[in-house]
C-alpha positions in Angstrom: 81.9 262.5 -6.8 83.0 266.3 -7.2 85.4 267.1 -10.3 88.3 268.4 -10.0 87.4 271.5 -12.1 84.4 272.2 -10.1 86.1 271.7 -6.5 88.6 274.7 -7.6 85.8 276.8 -8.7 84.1 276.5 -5.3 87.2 277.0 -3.8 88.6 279.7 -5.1 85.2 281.4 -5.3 85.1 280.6 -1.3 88.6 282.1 -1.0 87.1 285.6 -2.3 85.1 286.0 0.6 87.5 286.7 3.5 88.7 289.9 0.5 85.6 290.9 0.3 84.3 291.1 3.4 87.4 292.6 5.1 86.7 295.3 2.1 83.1 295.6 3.3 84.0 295.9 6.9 86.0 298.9 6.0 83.9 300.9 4.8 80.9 299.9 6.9 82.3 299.8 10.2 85.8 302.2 10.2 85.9 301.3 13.9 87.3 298.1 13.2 90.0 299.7 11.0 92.9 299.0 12.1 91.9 294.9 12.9 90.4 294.9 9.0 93.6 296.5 7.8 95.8 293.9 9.5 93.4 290.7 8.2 93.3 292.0 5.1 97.0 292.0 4.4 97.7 288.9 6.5 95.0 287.1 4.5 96.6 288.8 1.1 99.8 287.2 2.3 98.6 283.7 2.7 96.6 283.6 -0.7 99.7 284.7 -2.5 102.0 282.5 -1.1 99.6 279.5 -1.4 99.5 280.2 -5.0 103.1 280.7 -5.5 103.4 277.2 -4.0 101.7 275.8 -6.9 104.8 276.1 -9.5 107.1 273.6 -7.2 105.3 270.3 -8.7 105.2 271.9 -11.8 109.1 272.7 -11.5 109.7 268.7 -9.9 107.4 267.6 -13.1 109.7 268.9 -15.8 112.9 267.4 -15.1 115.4 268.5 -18.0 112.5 270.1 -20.2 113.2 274.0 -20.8 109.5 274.5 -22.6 108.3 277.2 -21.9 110.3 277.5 -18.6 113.3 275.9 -16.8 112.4 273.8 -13.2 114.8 276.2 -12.0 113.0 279.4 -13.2 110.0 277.8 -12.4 111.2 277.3 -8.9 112.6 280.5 -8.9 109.8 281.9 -9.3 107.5 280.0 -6.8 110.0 281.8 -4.2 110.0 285.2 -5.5 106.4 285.1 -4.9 106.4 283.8 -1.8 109.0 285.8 -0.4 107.2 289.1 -1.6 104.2 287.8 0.1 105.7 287.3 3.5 108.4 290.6 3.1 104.4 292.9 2.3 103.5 291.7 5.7 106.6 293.9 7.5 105.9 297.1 5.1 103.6 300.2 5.6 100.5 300.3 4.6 100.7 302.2 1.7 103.5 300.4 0.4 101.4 297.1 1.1 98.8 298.3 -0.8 101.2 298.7 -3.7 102.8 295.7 -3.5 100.0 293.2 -3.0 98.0 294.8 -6.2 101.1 294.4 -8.1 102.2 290.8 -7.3 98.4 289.8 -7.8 98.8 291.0 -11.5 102.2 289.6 -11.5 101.3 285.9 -10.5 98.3 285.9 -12.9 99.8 287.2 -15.9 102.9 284.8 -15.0 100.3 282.1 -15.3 98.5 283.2 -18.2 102.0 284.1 -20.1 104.5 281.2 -19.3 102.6 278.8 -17.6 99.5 278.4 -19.9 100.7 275.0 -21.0 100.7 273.7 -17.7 96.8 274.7 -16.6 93.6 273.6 -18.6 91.6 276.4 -20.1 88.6 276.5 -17.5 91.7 277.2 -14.5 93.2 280.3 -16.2 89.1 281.7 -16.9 88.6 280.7 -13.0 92.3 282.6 -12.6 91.3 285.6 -14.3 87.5 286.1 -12.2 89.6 285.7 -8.7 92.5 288.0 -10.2 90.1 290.5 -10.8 87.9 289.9 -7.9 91.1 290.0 -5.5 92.9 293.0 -7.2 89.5 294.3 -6.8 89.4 294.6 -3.4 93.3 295.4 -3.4 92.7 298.9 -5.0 89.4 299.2 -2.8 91.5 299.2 0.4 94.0 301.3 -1.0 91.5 304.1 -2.4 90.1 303.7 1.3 92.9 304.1 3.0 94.4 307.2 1.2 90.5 308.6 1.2 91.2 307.9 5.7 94.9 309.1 5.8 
């Protein structure tokens, strides 16, 4: 039986791909530009608001606690994320590229500020590799794009 641990690293590793190779399909094939462009921020979308989802069950878990956050900041939270995630999808491009780099940054140093208690060590180094991995690719498309435009 796969661990827990080691099922999230696979994952999460596996989630990197469609970043990357929308990146790579940039640059190597500008013909499909405007498809890439579209993917890329649709997949950006999805990621971030799958991993916004994670602080609900964390929020239902703490029922009157207020260490180190409230379920209703938590929850607050979750939704802030989420609705910047689906709100990117309806902006320019370069305004896209803006805001995806900076929620990415945003969501990981939310985890690794206030919600370090709730992860084990190995998720925020597994955090940190896809943050920077993802952001990554963020500023990649946004150097291409201004580099196009």
């Amino acid at each position: 039986m796969i661990s827990v641990a080691r099922l999230a690293i696979f994952v999460g590793i596996a989630g990197l791909i469609p970043f990357i190779t929308c990146v790579v399909v940039l640059i190597a094939m500008p013909q499909y530009s405007v498809a890439m462009l579209g993917y890329f921020y649709l997949y950006s979308a999805g990621i971030l608001a799958f991993m916004a989802g994670v602080y609900w069950p964390i929020a239902m878990q703490l029922d009157n606690r207020c260490y180190p956050l409230s379920p209703l900041v938590t929850m607050l939270l979750s939704q802030v994320f989420f609705v910047t995630a689906g709100v990117g999808l309806l902006l320019s491009t370069p305004a896209q590229i803006v805001l995806y780099t900076l929620a990415y940054l945003a969501l990981y140093i939310t985890d690794a500020r206030w919600m370090r208690v709730y992860w084990p060590a190995w998720y925020l180094r597994l955090r940190l590799v896809l943050t920077v991995v993802a952001v990554t690719c963020q500023l990649t498309v946004g150097a291409w794009f201004f580099l196009q435009h």
